[in-house]
C-alpha positions in Angstrom: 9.7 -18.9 50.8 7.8 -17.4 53.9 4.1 -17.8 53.5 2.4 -13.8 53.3 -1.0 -12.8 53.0 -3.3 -10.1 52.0 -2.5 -7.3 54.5 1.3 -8.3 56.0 3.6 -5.2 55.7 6.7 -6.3 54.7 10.7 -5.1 54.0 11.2 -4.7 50.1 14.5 -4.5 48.2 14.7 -2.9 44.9 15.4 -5.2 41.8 17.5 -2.0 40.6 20.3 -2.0 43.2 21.5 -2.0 46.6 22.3 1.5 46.8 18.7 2.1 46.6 17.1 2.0 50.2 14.8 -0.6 51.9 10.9 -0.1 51.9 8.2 -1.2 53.9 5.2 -2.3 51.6 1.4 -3.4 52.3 0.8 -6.4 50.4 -3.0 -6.1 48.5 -2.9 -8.8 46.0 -0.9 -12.2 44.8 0.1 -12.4 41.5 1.2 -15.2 39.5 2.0 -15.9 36.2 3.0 -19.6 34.8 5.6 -19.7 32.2 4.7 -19.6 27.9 6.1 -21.7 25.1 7.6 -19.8 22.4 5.0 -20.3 19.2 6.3 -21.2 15.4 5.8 -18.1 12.9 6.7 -19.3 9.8 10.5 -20.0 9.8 11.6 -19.1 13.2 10.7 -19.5 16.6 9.3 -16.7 19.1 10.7 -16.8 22.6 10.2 -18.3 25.5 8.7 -16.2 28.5 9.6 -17.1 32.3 7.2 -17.1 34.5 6.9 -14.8 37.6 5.2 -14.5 40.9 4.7 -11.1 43.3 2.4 -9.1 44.8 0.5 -5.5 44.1 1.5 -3.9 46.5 1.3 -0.4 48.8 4.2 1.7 49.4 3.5 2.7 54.2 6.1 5.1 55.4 6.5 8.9 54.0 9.4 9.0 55.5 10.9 6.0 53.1 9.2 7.8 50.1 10.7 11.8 50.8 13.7 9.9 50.4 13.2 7.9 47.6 11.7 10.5 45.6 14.1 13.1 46.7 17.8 11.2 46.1 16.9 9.1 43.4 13.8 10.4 41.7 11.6 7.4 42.1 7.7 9.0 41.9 5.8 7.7 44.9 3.9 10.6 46.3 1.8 9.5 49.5 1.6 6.5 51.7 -1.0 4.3 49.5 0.9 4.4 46.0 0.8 1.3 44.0 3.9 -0.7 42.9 5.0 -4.4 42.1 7.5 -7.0 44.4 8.5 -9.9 43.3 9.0 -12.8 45.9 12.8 -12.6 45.1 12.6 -9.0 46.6 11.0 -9.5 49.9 13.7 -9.1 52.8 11.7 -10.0 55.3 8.2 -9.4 57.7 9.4 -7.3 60.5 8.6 -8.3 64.1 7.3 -5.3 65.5 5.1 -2.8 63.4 6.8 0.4 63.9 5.4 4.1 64.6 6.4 6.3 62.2 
């Protein structure tokens, strides 16, 4: 696991599919959530919940989002919308920050 902070633009892969393109996301906050017992109601047990870890993020390039919204309908607008990533879906920071 690469260490990223606040502010690192990174390549994101969508949990969905690998059809689905590659985005380049602003990273604005850590999140982290530890894992929860299941609790006893009554006779039966509730489930256990896994924990996760990810960031809020911001979506950069229009370019990435015209294409995203117009092939496969996902509803980022501007540069700027909000969206989660989980660790598991971060590709990689590129090298070079590019000029789009």
């Amino acid at each position: 696991m690469a260490n990223y902070k606040v502010g690192d633009i990174v390549l994101v892969k969508s949990i969905a599919g690998d059809c689905i393109p590659n985005i380049h996301v602003k990273l604005t906050k850590r999140i982290i959530v530890k894992p929860t017992k299941g609790k006893r109601v009554g006779m039966r047990m509730t489930m256990d919940w896994p924990g996760y870890s990810g960031w809020e993020a911001e979506v950069v390039y229009q370019d990435e989002i015209d294409i995203l919204r117009k092939k496969w309908s996902i509803p980022f607008e501007k540069p700027g919308d909000k969206t989660f990533v989980y660790d598991s879906s971060i590709i990689k920071k590129p090298r070079k920050k590019e000029n789009r």
